[in-house]
C-alpha positions as a printed NumPy array, in Angstrom:
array([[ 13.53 ,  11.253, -12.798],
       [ 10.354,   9.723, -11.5  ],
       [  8.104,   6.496, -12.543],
       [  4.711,   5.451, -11.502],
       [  3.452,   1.445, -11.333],
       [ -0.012,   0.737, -10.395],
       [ -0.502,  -3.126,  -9.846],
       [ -2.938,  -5.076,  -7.75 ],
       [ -2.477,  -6.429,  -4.697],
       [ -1.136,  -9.563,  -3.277],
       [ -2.621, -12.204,  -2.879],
       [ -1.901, -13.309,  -0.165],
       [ -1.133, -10.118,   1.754],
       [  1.703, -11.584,   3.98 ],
       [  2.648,  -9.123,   7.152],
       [  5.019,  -7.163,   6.631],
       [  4.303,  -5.795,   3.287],
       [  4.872,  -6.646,  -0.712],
       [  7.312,  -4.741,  -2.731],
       [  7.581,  -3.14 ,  -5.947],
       [ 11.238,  -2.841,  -7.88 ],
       [ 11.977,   0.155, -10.171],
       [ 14.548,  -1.563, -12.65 ],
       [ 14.715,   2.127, -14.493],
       [ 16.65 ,   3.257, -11.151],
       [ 19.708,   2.13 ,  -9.058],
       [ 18.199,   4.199,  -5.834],
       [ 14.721,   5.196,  -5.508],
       [ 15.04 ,   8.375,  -3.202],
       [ 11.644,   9.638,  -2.223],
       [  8.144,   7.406,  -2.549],
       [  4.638,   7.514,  -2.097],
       [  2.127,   4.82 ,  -2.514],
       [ -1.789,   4.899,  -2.848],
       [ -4.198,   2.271,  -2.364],
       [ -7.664,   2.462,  -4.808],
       [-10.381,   1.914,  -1.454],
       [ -9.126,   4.52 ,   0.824],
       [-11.916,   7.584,   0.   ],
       [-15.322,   6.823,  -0.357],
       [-16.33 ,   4.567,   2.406],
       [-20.144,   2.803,   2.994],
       [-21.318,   2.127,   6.371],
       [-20.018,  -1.338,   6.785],
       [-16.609,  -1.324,   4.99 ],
       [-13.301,  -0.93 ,   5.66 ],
       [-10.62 ,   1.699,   5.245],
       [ -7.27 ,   1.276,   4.151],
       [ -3.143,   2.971,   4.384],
       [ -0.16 ,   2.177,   3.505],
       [  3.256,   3.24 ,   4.76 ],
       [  6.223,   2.937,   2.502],
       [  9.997,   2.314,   2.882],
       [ 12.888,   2.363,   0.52 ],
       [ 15.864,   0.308,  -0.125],
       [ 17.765,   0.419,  -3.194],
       [ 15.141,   0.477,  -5.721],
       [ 12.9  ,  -1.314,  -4.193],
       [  9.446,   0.473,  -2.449],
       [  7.883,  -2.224,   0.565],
       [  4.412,  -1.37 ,   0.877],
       [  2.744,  -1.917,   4.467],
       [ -1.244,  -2.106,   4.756],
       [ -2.573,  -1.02 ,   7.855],
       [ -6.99 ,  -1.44 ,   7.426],
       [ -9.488,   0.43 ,  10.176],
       [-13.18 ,  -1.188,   9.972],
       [-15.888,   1.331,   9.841],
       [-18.287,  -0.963,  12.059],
       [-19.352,  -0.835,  15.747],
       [-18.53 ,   2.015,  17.715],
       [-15.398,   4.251,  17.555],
       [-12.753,   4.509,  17.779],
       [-11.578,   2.199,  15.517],
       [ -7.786,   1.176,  16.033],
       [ -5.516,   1.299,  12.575],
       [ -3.811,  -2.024,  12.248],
       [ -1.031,  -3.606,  10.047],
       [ -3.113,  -6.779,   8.164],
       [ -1.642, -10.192,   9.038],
       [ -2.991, -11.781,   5.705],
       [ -5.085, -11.111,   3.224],
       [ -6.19 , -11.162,  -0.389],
       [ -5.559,  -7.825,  -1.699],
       [ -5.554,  -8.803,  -5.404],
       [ -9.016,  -6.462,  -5.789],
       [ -7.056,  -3.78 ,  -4.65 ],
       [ -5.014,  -1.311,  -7.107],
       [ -1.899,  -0.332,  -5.373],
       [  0.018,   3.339,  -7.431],
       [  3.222,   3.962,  -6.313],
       [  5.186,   7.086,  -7.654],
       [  9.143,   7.346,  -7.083],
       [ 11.94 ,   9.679,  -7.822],
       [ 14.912,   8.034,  -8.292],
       [ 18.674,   8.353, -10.201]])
């Protein structure tokens, strides 16, 4: 079985990542997670990632952002804090 859940973003973003529960399932088994700025980028902006683990069924979503400014390379990096509430977060999961 799988379910989707898009919902914004925390606010604050605390390291370490938020989480999203899928009460339809006792154990998610396999999760992906997109965030809604990660493709079309202007020249002063920043990119965003996110990693996901699973426990249960719960999905922790980590943010990692990469600035587009200044010279390259740009290093990825987990956010410490942050509002992310302007940010859609979709996460798809299979699950029993």
């Amino acid at each position: 079985m799988q379910s989707m859940q898009s919902i914004a973003g925390p606010n604050p973003y605390v390291g370490g990542g938020f989480t999203v529960t899928f009460g339809e399932f006792e154990k998610v088994t396999a999760a992906i997670a997109k965030c809604s700025k990660d493709e079309v980028l202007g020249a002063v902006d920043t990119a965003y990632a996110v990693e996901v683990s699973i426990a249960t069924n719960v999905v922790t979503i980590k943010v990692f952002s990469a600035s587009t400014v200044g010279a390259g390379p740009n290093a990825w990096g987990e956010l410490a804090a942050g509002n992310m509430s302007g940010l859609t977060f979709t996460v798809l999961a299979i699950g029993e």
